[in-house]
C-alpha positions in Angstrom: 8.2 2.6 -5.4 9.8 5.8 -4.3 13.4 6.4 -5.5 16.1 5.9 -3.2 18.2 9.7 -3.3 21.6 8.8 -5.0 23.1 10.1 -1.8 21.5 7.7 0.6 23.2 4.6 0.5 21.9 1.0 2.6 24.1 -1.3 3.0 24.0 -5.2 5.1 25.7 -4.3 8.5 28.7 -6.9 9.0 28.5 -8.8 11.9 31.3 -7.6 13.6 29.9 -3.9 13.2 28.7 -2.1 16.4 24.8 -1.7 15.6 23.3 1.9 15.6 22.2 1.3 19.0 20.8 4.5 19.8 18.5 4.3 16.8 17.5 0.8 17.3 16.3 1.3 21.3 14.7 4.5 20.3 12.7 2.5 18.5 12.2 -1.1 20.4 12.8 0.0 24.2 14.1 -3.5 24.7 17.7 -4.1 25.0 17.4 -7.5 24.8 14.8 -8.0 22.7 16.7 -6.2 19.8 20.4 -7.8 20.6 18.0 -11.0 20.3 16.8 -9.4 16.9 20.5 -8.6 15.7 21.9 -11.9 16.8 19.2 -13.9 14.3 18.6 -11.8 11.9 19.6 -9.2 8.9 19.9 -5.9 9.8 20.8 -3.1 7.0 21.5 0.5 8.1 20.8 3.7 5.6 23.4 6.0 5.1 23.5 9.6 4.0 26.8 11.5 4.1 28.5 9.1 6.2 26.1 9.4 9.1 23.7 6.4 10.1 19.9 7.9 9.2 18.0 4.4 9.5 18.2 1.1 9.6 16.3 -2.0 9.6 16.2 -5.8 10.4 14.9 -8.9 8.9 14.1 -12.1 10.3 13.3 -15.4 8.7 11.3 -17.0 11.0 10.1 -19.7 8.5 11.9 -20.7 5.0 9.2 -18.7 2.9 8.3 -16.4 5.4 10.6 -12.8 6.3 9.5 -10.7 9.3 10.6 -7.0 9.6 11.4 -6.7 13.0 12.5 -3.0 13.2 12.5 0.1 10.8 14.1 2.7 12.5 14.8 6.5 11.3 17.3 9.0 12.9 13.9 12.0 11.6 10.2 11.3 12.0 10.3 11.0 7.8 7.7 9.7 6.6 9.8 10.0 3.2 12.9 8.3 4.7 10.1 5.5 6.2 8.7 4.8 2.7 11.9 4.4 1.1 13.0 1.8 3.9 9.8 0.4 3.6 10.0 0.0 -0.5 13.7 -1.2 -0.1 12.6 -4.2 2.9 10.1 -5.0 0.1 12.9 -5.0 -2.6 14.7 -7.1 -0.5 12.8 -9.7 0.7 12.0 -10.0 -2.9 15.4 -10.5 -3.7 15.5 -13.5 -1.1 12.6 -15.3 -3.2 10.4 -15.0 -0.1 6.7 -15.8 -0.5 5.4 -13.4 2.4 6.3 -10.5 3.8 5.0 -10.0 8.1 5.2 -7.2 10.2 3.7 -6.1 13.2 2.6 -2.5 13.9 1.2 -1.5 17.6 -2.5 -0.3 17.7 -1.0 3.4 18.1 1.1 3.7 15.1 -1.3 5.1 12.6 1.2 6.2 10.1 2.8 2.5 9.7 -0.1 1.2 9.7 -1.2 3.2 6.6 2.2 3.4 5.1 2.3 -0.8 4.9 -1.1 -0.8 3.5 -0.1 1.1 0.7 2.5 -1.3 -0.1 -0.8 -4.2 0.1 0.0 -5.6 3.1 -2.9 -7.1 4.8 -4.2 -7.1 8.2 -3.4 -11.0 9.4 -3.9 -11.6 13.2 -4.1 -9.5 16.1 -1.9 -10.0 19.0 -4.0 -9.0 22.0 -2.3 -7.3 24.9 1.3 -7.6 23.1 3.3 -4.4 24.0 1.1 -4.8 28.2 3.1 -8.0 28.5 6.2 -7.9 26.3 7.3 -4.6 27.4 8.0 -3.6 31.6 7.2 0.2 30.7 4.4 1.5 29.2 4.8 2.8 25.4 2.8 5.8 24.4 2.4 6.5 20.4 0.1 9.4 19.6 -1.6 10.0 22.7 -3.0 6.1 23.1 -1.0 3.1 25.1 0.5 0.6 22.8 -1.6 -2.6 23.5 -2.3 -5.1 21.0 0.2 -5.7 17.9 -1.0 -5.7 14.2 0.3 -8.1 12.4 0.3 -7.6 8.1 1.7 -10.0 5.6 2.2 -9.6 1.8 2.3 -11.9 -0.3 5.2 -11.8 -2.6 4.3 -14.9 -4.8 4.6 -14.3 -8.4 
């Protein structure tokens, strides 16, 4: 698991905080689907020299089940996204989840790879996802986000 630079700091967002809503729209172009997201669920932010450089949210859909619904970085890091990724992990560990989900769009190659590393597994498609859930289209690479991927790991001892 990569180790966290001693001068990044994450930290649980109080409720009361304003969210780092430019961040989290960059990255979910649905207003209300993320306010949704932040009224339900957990959402950390990552700090590094008093600036706001990522965050992400956790749901818990299901007693033994977290979701990640956003990981979101101010850079396109892939650094910064494993170290979010290893510390969601850490995390939901930390809850005594049994499984970890997340869904990935078709498009977004380097998630895709990046979670599989980490042993998530492909679980279920979600045809047509991003075509229905989203009014504008959402471009990733060159190719229209369609379908969603959804992983899981299994966190069981």
């Amino acid at each position: 698991m990569p180790k966290l630079p001693s001068r990044i700091k994450i930290r649980k967002l109080d409720k009361n905080e304003h969210p780092p809503w430019d961040l989290l729209i960059k990255f979910c172009p649905s207003l209300e689907i993320v306010e949704r997201w932040l009224e339900s669920g957990a959402t950390y932010v990552t700090i590094l020299r008093d600036d706001v450089v990522g965050a992400f949210v956790l749901l818990q859909p299901e007693p033994d089940v977290t979701e990640i619904a956003l990981v979101a970085t101010t850079e396109n890091s892939k650094e910064m996204a494993k170290v979010l990724v290893a510390r969601v992990i850490e995390k939901a560990k930390s809850m005594h989840t049994e499984h970890l989900r997340v869904g990935v769009s078709n498009a977004n190659f380097q998630m895709l790879e990046l979670y599989q590393k980490y042993g998530f597994r492909l679980s279920s498609i979600e045809h047509d996802y991003y075509l229905k859930t989203f009014q504008q289209r959402i471009v990733e690479n060159g190719i229209v986000c369609r379908d969603m991927i959804r992983l899981t790991l299994d966190l069981r001892p």
